[in-house]
Residue frames as qw, qx, qy, qz and C-alpha x, y, z in Angstrom:
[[0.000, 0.890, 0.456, 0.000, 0.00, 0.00, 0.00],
 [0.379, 0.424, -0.036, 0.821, 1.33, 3.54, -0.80],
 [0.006, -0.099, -0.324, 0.941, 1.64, 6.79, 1.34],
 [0.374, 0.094, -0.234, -0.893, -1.62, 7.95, -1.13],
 [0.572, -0.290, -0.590, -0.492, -3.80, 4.95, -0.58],
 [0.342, -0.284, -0.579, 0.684, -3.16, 4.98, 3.16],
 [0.224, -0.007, -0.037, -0.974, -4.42, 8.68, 2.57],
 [0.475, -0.226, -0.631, -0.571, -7.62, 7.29, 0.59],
 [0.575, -0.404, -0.711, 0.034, -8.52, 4.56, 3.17],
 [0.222, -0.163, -0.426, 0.862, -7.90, 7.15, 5.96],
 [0.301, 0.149, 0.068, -0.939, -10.51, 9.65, 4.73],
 [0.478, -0.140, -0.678, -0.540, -12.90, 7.21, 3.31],
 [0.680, -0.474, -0.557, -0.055, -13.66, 5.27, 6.69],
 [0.214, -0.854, 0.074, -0.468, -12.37, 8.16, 9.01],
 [0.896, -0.167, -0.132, 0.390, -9.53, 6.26, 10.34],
 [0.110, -0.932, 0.328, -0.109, -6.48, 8.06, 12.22],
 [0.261, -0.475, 0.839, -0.044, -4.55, 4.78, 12.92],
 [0.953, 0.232, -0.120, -0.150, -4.97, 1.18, 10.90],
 [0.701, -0.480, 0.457, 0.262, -2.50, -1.61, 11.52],
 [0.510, 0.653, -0.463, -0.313, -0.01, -2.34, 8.41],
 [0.940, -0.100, 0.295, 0.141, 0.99, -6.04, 7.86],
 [0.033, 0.840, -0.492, -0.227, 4.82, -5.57, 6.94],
 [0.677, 0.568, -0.452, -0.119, 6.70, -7.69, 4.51],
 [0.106, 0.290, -0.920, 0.243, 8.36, -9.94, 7.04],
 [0.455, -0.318, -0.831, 0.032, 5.04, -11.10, 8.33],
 [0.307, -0.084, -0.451, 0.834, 5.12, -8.44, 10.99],
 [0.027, 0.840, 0.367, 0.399, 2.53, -5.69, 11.87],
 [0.348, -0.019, -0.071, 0.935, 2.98, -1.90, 12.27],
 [0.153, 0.741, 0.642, -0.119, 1.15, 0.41, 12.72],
 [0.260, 0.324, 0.386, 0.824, 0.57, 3.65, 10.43],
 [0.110, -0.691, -0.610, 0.372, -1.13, 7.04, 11.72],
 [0.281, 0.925, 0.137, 0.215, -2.39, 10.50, 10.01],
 [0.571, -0.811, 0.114, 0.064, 0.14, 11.85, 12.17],
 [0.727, -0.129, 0.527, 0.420, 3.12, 9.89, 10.95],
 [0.497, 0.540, 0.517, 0.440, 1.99, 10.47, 7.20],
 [0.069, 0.987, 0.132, 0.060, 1.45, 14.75, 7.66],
 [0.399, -0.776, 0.341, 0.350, 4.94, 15.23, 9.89],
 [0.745, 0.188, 0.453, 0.452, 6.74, 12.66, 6.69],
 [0.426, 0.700, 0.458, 0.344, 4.69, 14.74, 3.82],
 [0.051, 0.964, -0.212, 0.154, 5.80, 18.43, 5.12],
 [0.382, -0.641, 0.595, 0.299, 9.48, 17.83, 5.95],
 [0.546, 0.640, -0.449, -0.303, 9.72, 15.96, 2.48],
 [0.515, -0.442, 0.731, -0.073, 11.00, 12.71, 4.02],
 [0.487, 0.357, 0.797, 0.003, 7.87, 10.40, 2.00],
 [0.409, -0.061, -0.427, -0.804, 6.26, 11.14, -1.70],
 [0.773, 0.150, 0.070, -0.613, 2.80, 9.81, -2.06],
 [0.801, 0.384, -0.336, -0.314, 4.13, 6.56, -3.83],
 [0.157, 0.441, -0.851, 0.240, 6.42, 5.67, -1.41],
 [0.568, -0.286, -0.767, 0.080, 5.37, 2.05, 0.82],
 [0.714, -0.659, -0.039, -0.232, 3.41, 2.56, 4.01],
 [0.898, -0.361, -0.064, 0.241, 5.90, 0.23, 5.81],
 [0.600, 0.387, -0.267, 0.647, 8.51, 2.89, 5.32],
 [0.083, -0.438, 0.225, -0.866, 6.99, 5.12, 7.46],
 [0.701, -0.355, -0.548, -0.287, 5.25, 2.48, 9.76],
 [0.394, -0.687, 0.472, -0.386, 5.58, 2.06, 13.30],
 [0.669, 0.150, -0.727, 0.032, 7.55, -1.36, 14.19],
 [0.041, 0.356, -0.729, 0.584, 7.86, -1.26, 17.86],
 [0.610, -0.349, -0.137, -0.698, 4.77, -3.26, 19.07],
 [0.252, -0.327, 0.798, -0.439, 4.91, -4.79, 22.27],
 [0.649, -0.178, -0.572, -0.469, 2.78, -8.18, 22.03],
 [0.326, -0.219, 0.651, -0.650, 0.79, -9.84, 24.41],
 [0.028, -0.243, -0.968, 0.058, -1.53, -12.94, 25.47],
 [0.395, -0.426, -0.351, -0.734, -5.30, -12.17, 25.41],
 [0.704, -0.602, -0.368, -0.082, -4.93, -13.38, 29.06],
 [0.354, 0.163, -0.329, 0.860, -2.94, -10.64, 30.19],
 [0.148, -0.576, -0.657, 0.464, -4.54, -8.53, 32.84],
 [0.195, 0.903, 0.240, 0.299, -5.78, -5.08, 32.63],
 [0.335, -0.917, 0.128, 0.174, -3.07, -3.64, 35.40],
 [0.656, -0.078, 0.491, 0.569, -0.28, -5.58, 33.11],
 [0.508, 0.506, 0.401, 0.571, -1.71, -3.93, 29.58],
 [0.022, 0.990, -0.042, 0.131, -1.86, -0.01, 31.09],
 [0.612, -0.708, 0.223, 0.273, 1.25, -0.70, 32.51],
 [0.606, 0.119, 0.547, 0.565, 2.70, -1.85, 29.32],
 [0.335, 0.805, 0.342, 0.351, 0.60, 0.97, 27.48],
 [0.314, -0.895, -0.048, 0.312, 2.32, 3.47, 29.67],
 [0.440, -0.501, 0.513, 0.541, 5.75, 2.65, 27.63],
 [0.206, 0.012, 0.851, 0.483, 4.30, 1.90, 24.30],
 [0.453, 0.048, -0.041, -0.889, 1.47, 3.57, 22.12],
 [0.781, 0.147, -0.386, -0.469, -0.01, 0.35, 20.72],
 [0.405, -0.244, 0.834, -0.286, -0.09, -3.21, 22.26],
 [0.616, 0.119, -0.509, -0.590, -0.76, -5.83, 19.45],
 [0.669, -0.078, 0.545, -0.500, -2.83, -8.68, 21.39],
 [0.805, 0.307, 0.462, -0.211, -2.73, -12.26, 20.08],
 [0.319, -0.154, 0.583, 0.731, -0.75, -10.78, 16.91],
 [0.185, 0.609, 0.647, 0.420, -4.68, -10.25, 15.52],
 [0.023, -0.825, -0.507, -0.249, -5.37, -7.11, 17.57],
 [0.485, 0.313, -0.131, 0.806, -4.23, -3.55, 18.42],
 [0.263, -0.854, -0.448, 0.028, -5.06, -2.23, 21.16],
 [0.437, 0.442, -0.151, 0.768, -4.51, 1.29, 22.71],
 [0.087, -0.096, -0.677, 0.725, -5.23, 3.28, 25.65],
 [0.361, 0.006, -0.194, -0.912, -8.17, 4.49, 23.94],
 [0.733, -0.304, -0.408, -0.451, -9.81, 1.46, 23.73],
 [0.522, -0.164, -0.778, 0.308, -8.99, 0.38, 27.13],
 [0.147, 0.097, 0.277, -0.945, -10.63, 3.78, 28.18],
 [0.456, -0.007, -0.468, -0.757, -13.37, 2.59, 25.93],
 [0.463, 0.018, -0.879, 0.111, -13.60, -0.67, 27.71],
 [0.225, -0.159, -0.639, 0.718, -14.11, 1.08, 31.13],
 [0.293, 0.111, 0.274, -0.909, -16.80, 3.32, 30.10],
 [0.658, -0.010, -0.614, -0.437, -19.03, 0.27, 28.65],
 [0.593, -0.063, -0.777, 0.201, -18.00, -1.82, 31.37],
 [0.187, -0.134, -0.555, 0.799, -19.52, 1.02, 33.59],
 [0.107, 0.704, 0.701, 0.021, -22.85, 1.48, 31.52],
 [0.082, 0.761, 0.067, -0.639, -21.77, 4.86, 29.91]]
């Protein structure tokens, strides 16, 4: 996937962050953020791969990890890929709490 269809899929389904599956097998993750700071400082064109400008650092974890283990872990690390299938972040573990509190 390029810089410019990252764009696309970004504004189409109002995404700010999507994981990237990276040529070794890995995933990464890719945010508006990432792509804007790239595009003004000239780093990335539009055509260039996602996975240049991906994030690699993702701490993984068991899907029977606790909740005081994954903030603790989120404290050091934006993203926390779960299982290898999911990405979680503090958001949705904020998200978690206000569902899990009937708001």
């Amino acid at each position: 996937m390029t810089v410019k269809e990252a764009i696309s899929e970004c504004t189409k389904h109002g995404f700010d962050q999507f994981p990237v599956k990276m040529s070794d097998g890995s995933t990464g993750m890719l945010t508006t953020s990432i792509m804007t700071t790239k595009l003004v400082k000239n780093k990335i064109s539009l055509d260039d791969a996602v996975e240049k400008i991906a994030l690699k650092d993702m701490r993984n974890a068991s899907s029977h990890i606790t909740l005081n283990e994954l903030a603790r872990i989120l404290n050091r690390h934006i993203y926390v890929l779960v299982e290898g299938k999911y990405v979680v972040s503090n958001f949705d573990l904020l998200k978690f709490f206000a569902l899990k509190n009937g708001q």
